[in-house]
N, CA, C and O atoms as CSV, one atom per row, in Angstrom:
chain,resi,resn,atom,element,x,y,z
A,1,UNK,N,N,-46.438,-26.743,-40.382
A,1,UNK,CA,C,-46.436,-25.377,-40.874
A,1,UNK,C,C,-46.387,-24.424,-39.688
A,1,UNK,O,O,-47.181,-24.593,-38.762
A,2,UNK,N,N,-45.375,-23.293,-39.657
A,2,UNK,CA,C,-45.446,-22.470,-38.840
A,2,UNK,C,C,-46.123,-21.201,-39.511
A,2,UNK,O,O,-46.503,-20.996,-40.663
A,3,UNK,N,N,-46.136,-20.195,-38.017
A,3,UNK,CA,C,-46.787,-18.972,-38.277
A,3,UNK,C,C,-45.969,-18.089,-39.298
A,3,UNK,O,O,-46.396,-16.993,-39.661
A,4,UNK,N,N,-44.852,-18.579,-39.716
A,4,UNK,CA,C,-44.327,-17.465,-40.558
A,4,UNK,C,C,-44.441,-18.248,-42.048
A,4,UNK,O,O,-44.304,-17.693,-43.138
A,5,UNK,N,N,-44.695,-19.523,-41.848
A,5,UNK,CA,C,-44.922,-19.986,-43.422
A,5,UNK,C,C,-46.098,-19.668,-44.167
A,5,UNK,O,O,-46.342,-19.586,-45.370
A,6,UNK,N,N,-46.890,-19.482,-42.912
A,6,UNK,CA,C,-48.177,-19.663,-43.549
A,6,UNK,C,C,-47.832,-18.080,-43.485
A,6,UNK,O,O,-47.398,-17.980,-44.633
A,7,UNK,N,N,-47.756,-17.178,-43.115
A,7,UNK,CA,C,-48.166,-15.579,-43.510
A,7,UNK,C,C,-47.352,-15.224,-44.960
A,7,UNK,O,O,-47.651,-14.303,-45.719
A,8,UNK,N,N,-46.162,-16.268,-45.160
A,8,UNK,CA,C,-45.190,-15.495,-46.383
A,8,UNK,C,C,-46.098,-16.278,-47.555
A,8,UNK,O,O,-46.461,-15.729,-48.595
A,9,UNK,N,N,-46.440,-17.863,-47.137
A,9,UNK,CA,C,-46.949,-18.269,-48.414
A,9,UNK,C,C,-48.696,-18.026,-48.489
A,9,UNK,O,O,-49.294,-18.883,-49.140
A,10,UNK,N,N,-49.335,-17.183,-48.014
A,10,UNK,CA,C,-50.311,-16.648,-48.172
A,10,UNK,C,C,-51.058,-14.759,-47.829
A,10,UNK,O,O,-52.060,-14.357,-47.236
A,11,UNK,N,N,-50.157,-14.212,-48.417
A,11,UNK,CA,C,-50.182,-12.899,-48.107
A,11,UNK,C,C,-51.562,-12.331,-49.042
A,11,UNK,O,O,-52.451,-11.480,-49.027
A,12,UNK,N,N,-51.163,-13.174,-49.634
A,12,UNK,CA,C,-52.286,-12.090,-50.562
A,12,UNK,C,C,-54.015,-12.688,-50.616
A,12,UNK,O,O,-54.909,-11.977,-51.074
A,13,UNK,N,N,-54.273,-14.097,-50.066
A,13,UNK,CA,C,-55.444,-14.696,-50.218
A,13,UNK,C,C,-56.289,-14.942,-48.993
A,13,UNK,O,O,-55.932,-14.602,-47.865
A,14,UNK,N,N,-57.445,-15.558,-49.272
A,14,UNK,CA,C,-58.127,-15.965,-47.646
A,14,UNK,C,C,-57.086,-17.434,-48.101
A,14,UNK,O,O,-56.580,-17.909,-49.117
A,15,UNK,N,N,-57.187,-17.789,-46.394
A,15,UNK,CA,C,-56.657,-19.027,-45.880
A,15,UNK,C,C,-57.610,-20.127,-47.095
A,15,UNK,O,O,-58.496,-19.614,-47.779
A,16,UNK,N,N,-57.333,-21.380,-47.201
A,16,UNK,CA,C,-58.594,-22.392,-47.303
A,16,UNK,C,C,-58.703,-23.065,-45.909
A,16,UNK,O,O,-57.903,-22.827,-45.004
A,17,UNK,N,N,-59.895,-24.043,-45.786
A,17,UNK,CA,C,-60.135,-24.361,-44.593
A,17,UNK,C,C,-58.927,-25.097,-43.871
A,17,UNK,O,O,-58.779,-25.050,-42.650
A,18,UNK,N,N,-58.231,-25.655,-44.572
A,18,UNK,CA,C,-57.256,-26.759,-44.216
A,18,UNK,C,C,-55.952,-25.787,-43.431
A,18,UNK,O,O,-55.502,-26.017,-42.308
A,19,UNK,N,N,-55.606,-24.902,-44.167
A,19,UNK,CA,C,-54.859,-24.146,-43.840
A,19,UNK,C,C,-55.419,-23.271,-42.085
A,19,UNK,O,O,-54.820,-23.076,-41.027
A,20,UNK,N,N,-56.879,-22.950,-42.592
A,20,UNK,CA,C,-56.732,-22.021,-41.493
A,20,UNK,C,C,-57.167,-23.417,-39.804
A,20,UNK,O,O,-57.356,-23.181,-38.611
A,21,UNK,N,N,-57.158,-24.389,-40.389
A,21,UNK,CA,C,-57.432,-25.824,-38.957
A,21,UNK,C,C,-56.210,-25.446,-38.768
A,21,UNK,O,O,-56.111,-24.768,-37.745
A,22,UNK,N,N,-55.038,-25.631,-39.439
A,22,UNK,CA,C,-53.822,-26.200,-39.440
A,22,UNK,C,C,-53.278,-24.905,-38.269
A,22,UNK,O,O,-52.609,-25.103,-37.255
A,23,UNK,N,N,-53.729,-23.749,-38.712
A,23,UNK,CA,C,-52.992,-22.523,-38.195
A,23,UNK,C,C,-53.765,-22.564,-36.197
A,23,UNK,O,O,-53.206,-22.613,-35.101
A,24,UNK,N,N,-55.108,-22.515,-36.591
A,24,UNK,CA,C,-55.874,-22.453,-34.961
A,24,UNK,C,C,-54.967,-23.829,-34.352
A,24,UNK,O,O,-54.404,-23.732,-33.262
A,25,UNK,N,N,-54.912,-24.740,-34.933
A,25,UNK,CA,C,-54.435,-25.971,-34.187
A,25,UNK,C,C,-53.070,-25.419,-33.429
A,25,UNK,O,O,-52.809,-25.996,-32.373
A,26,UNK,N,N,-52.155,-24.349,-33.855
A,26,UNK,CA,C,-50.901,-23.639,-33.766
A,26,UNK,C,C,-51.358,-22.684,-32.516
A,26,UNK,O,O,-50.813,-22.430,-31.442
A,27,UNK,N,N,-52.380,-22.335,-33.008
A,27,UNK,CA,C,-52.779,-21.113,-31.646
A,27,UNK,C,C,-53.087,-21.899,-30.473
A,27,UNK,O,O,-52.470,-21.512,-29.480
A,28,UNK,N,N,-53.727,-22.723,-30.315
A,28,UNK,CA,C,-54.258,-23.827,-29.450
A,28,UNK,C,C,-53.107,-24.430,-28.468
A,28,UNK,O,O,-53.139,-24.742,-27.278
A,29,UNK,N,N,-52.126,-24.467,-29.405
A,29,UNK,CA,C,-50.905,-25.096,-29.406
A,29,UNK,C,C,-50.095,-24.739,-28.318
A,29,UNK,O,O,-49.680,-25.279,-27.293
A,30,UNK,N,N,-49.988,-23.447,-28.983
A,30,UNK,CA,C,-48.887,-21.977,-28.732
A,30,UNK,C,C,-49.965,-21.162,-27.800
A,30,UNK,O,O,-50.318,-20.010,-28.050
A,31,UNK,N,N,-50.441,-21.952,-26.668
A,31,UNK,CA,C,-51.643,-21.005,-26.133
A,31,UNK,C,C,-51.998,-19.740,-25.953
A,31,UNK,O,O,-51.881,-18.959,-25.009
A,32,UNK,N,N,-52.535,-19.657,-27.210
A,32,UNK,CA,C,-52.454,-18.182,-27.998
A,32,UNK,C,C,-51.815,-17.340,-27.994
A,32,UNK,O,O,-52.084,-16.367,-27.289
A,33,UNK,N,N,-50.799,-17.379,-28.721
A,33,UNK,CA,C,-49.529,-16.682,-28.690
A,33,UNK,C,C,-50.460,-15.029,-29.446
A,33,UNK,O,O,-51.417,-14.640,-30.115
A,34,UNK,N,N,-48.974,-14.519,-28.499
A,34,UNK,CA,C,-49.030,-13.035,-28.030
A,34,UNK,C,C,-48.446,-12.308,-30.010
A,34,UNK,O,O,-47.382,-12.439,-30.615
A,35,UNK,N,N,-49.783,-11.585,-30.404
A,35,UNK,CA,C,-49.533,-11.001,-31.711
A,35,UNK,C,C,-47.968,-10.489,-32.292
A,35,UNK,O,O,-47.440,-10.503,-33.404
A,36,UNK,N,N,-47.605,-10.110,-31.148
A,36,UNK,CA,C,-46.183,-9.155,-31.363
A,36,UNK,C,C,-45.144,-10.349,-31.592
A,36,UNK,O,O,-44.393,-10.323,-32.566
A,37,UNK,N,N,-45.122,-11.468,-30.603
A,37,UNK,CA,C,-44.242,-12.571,-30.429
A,37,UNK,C,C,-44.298,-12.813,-31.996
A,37,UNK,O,O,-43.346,-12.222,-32.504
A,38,UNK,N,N,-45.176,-13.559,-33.078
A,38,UNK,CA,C,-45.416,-14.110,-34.246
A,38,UNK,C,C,-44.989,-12.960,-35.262
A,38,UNK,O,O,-44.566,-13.306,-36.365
A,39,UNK,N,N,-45.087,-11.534,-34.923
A,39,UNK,CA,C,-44.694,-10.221,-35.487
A,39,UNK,C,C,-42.914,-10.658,-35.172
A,39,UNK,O,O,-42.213,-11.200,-36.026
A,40,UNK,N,N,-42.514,-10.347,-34.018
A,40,UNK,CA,C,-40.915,-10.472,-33.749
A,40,UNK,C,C,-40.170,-11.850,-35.093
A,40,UNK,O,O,-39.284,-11.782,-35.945
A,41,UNK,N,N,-40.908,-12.716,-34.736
A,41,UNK,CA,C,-40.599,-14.169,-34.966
A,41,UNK,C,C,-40.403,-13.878,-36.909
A,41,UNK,O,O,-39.346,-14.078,-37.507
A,42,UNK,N,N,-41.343,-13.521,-37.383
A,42,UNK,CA,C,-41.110,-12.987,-39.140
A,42,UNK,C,C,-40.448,-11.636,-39.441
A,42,UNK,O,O,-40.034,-11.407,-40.578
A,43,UNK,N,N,-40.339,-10.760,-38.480
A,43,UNK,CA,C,-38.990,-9.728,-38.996
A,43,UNK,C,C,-37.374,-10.807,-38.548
A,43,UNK,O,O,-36.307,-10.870,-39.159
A,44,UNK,N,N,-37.739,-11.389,-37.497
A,44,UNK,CA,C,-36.155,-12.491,-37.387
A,44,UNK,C,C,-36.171,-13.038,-38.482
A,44,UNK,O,O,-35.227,-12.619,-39.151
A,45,UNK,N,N,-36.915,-13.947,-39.142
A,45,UNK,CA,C,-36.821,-14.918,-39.996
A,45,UNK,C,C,-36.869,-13.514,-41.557
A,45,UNK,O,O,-37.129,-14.082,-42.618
A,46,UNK,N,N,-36.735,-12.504,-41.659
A,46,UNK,CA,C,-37.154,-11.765,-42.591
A,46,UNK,C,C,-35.406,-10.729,-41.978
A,46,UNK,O,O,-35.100,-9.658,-42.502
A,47,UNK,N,N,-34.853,-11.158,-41.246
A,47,UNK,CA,C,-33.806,-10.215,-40.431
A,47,UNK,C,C,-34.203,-8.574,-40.941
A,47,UNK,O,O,-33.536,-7.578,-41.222
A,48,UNK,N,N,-35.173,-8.794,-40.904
A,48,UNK,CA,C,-35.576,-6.944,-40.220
A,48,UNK,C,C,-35.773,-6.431,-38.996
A,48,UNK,O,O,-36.414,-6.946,-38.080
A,49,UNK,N,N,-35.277,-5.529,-39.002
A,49,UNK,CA,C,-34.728,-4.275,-37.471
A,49,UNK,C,C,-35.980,-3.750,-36.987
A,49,UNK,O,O,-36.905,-3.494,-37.759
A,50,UNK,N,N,-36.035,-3.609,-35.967
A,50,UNK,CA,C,-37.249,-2.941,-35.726
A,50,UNK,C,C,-37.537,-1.766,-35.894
A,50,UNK,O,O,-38.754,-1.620,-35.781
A,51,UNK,N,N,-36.525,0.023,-36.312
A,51,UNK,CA,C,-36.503,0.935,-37.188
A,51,UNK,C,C,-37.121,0.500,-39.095
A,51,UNK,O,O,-37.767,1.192,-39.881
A,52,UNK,N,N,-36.694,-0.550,-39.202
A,52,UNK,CA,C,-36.955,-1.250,-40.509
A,52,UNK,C,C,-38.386,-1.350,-40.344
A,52,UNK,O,O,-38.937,-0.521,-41.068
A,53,UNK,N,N,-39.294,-2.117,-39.599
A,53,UNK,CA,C,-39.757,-2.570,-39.784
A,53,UNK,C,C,-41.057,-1.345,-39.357
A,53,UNK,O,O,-42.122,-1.291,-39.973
A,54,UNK,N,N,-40.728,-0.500,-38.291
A,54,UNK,CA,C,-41.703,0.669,-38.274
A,54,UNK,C,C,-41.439,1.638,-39.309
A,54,UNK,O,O,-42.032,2.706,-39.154
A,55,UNK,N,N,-40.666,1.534,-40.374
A,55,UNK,CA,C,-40.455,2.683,-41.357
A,55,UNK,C,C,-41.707,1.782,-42.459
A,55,UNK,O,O,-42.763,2.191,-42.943
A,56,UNK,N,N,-41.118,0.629,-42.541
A,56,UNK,CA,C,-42.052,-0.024,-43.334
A,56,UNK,C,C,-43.839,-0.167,-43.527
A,56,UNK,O,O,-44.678,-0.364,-44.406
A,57,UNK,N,N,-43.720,0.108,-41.900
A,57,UNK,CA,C,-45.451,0.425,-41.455
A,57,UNK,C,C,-45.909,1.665,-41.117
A,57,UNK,O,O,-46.900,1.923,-40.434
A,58,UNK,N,N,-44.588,2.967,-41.995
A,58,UNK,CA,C,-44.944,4.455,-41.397
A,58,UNK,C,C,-45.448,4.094,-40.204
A,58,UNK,O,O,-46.582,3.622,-40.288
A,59,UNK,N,N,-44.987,4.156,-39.110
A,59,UNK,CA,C,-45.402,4.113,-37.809
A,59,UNK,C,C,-44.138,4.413,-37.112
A,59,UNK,O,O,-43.080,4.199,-37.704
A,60,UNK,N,N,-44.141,5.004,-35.623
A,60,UNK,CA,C,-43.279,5.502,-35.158
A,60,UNK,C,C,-42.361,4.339,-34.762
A,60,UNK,O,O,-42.881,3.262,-35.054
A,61,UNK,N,N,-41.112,4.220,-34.166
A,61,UNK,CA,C,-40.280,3.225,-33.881
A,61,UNK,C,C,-40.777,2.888,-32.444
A,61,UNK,O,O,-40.651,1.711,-32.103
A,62,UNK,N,N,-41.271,3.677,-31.641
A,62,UNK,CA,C,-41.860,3.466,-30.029
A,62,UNK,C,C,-43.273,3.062,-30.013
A,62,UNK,O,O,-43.897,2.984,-28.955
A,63,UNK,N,N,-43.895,2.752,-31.380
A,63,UNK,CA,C,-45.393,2.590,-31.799
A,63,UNK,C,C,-44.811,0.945,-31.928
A,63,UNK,O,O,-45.225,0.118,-31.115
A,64,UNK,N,N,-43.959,0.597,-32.860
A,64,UNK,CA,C,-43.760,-1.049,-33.548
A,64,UNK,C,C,-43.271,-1.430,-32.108
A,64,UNK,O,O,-43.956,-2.287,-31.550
A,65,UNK,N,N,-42.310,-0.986,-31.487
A,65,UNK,CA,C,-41.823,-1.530,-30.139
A,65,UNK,C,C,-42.844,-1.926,-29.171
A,65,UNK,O,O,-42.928,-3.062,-28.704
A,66,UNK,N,N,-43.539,-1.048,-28.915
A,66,UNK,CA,C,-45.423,-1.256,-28.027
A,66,UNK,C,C,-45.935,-2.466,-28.443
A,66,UNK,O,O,-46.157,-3.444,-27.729
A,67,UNK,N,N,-46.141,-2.341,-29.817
A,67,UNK,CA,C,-46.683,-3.679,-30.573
A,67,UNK,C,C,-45.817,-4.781,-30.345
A,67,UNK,O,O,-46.304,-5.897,-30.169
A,68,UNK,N,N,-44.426,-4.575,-30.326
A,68,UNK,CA,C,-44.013,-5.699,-30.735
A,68,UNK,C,C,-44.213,-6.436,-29.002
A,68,UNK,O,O,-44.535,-7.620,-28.900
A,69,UNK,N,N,-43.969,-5.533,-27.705
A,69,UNK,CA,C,-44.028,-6.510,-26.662
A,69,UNK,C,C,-45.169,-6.307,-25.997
A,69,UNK,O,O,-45.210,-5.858,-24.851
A,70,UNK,N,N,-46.279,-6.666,-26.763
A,70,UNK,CA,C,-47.435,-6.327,-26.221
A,70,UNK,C,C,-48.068,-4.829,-25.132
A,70,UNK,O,O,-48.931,-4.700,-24.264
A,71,UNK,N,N,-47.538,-4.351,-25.486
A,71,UNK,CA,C,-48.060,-3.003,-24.614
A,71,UNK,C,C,-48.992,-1.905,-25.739
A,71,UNK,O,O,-49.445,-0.790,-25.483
A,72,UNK,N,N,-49.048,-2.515,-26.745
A,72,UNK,CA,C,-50.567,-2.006,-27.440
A,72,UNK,C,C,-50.783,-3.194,-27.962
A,72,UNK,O,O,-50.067,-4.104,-28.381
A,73,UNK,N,N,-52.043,-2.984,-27.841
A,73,UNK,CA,C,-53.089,-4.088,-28.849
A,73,UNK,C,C,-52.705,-3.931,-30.661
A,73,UNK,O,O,-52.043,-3.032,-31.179
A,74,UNK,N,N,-53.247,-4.904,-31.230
A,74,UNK,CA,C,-53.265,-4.658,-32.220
A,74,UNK,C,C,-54.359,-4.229,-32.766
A,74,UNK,O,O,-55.355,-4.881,-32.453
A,75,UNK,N,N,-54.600,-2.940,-33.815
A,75,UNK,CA,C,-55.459,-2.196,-34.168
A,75,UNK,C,C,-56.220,-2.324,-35.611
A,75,UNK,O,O,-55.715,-2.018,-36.691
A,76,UNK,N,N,-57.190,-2.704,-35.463
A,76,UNK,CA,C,-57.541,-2.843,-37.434
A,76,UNK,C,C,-56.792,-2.111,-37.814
A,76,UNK,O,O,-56.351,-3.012,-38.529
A,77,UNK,N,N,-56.210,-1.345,-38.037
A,77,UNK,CA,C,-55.658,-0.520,-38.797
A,77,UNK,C,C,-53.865,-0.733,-38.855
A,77,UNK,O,O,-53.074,-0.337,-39.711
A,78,UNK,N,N,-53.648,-1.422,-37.738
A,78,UNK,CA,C,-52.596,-1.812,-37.942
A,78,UNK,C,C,-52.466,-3.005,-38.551
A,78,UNK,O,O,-51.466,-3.238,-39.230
A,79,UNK,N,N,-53.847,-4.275,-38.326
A,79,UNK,CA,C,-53.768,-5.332,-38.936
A,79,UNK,C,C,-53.788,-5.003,-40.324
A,79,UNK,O,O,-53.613,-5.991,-41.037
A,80,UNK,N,N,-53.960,-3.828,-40.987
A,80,UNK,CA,C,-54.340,-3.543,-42.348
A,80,UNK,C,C,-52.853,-3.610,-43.060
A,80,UNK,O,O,-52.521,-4.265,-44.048
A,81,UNK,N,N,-51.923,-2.565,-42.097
A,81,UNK,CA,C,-50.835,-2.501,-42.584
A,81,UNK,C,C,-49.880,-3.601,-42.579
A,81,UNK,O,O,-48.940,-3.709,-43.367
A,82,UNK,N,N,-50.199,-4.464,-41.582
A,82,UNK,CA,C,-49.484,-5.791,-41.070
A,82,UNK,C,C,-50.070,-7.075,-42.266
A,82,UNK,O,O,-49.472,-8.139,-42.430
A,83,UNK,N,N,-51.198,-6.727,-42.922
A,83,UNK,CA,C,-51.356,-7.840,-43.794
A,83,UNK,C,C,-50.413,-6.985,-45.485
A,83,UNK,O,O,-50.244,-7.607,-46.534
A,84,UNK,N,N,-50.116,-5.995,-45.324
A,84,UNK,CA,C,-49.230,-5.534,-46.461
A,84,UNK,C,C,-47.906,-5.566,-46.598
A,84,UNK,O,O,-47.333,-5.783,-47.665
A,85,UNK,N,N,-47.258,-5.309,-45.315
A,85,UNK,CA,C,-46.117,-5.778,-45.001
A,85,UNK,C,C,-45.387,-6.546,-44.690
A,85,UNK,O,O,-44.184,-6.615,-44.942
A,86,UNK,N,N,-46.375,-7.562,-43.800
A,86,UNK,CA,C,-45.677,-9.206,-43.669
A,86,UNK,C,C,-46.491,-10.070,-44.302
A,86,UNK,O,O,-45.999,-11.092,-44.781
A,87,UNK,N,N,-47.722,-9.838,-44.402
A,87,UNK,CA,C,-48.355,-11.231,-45.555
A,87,UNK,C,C,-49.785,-11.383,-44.538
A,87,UNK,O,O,-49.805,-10.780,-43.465
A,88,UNK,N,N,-50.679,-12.031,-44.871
A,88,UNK,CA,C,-51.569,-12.622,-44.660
A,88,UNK,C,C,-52.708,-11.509,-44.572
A,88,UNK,O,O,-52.394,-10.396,-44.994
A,89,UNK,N,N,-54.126,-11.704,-44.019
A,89,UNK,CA,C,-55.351,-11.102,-44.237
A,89,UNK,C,C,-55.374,-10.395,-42.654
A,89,UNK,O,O,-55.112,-10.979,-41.602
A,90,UNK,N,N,-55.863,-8.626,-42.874
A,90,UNK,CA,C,-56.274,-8.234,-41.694
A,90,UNK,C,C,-56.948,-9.082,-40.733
A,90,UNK,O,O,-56.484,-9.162,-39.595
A,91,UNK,N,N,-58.331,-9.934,-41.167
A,91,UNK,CA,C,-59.042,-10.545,-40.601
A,91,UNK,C,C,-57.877,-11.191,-39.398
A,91,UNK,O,O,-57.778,-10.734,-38.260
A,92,UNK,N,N,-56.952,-12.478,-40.010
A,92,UNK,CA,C,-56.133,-13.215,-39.337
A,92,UNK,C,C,-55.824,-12.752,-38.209
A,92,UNK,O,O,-56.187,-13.252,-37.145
A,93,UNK,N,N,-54.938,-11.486,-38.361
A,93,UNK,CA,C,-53.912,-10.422,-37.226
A,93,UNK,C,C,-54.961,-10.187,-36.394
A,93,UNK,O,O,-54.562,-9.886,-35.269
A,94,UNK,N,N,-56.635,-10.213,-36.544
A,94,UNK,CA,C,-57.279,-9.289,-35.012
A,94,UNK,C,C,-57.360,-10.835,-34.819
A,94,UNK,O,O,-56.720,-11.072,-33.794
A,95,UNK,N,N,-57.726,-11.691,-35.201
A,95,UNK,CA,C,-58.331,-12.944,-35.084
A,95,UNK,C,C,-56.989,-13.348,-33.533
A,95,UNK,O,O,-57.132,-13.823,-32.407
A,96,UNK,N,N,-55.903,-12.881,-34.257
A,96,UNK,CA,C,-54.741,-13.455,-32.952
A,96,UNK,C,C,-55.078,-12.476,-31.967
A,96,UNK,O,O,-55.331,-12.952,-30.860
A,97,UNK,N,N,-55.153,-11.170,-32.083
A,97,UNK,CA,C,-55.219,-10.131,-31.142
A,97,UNK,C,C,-56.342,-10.708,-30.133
A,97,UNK,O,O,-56.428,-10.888,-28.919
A,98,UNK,N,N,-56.989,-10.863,-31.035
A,98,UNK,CA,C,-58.745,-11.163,-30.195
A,98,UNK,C,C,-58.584,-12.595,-29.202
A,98,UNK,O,O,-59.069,-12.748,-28.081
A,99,UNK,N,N,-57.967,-13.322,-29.781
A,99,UNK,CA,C,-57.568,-14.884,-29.074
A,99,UNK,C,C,-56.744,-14.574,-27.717
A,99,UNK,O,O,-57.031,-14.862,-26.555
A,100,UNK,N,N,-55.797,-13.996,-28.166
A,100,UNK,CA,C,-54.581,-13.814,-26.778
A,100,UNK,C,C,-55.709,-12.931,-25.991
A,100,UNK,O,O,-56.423,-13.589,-25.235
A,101,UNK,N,N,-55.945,-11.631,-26.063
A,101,UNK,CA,C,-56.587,-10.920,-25.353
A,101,UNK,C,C,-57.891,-11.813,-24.145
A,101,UNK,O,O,-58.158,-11.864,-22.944
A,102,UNK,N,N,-58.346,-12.359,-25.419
A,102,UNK,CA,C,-59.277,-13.243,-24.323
A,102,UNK,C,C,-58.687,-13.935,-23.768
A,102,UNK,O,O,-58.322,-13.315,-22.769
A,103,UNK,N,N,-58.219,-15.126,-23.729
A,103,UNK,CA,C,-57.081,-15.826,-22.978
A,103,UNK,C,C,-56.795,-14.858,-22.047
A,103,UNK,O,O,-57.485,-15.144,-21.069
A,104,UNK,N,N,-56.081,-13.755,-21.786
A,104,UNK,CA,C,-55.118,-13.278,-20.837
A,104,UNK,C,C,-56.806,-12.794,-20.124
A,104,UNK,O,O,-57.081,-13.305,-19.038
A,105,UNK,N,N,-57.470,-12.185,-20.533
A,105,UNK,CA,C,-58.840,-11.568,-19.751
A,105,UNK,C,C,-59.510,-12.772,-19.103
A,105,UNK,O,O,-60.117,-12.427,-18.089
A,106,UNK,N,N,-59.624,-14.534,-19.454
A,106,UNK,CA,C,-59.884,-15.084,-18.940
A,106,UNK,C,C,-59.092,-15.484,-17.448
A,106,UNK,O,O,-59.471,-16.027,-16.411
A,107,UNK,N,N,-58.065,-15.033,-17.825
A,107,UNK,CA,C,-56.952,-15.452,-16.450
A,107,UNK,C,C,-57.327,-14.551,-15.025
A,107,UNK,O,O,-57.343,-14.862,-13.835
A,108,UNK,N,N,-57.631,-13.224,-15.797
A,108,UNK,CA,C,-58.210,-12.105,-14.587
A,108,UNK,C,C,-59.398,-11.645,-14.086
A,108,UNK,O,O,-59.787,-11.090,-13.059
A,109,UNK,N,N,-59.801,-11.991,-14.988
A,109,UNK,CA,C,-61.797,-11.508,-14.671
A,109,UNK,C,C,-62.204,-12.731,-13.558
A,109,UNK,O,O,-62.123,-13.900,-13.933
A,110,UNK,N,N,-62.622,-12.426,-12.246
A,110,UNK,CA,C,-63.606,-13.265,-11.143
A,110,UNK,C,C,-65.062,-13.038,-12.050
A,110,UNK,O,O,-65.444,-11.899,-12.318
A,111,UNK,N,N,-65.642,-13.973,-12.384
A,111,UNK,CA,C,-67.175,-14.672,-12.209
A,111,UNK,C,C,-67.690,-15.201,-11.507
A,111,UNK,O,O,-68.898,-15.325,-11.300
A,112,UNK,N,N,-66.571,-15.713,-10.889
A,112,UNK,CA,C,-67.547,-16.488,-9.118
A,112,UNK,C,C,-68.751,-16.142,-9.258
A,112,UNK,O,O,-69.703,-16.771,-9.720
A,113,UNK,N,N,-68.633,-14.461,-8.576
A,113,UNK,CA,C,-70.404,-13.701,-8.120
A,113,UNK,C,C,-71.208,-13.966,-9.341
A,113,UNK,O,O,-72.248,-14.585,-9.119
A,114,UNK,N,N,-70.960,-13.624,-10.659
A,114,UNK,CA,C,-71.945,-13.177,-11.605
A,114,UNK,C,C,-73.018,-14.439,-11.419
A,114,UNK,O,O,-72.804,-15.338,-10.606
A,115,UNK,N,N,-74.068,-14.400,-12.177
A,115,UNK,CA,C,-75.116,-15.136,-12.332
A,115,UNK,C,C,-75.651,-14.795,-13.910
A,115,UNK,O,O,-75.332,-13.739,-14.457
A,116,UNK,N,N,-76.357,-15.640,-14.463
A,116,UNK,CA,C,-76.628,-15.945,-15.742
A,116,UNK,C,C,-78.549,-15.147,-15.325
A,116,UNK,O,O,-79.288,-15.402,-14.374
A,117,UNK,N,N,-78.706,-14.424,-16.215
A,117,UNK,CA,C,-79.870,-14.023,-15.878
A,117,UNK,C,C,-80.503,-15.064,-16.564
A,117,UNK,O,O,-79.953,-15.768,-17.411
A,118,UNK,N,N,-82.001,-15.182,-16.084
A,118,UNK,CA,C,-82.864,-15.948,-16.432
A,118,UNK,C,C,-84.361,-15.249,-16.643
A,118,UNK,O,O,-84.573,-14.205,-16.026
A,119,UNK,N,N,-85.396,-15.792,-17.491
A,119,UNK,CA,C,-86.742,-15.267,-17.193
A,119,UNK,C,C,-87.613,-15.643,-16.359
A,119,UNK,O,O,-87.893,-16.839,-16.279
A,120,UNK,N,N,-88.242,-14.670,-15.539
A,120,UNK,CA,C,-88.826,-14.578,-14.725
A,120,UNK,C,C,-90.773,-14.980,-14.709
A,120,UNK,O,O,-91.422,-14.844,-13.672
């Protein structure tokens, strides 16, 4: 199952557990693929334009473009509109936002120095 099967054949419900293993196993996979990439990937498979597809999310055409190559995050509020327009549950869309983001923040943040506080 890919990311666009599972968003068309579950737009309207929570995942069940099987489904949502099946999907993290994909993120895991796809080391955490970038929100916009899985966004691009279902307007292709949906051959919608990217004017199309920001008219569809009232949102500006330089707003869906940001989104689409990562140069904005994705926003509850966009996951709201993104679970109405392409399928699946707000929850899901930050759930990817939140995954990649960490991933890419793990690549840059030094911890070397930090230390784990302890009680004294």
């Amino acid at each position: 199952m890919d990311y666009c099967s599972f968003l068309r054949n579950n737009n309207d419900s929570v995942p069940d557990e099987g489904t949502l293993l099946r999907v993290k196993t994909l993120m895991k996979m796809a080391n955490h693929p970038r929100p916009g990439d899985i966004i691009q990937e279902s307007l292709d498979e949906l051959n919608v334009s990217l004017r199309e597809f920001a008219r569809a999310m009232e949102i500006a055409p330089s707003t869906a473009s940001r989104l689409l190559t990562g140069k904005a995050a994705l926003t509850p509020e966009m996951a709201i509109k993104l679970s109405v327009v392409i399928g699946s549950s707000p929850q899901m869309w930050l759930n990817l936002q939140n995954a990649w983001s960490l991933a890419e923040a793990e690549k840059t943040v030094d911890v070397s120095r930090l230390r784990r506080l302890v009680t004294q």
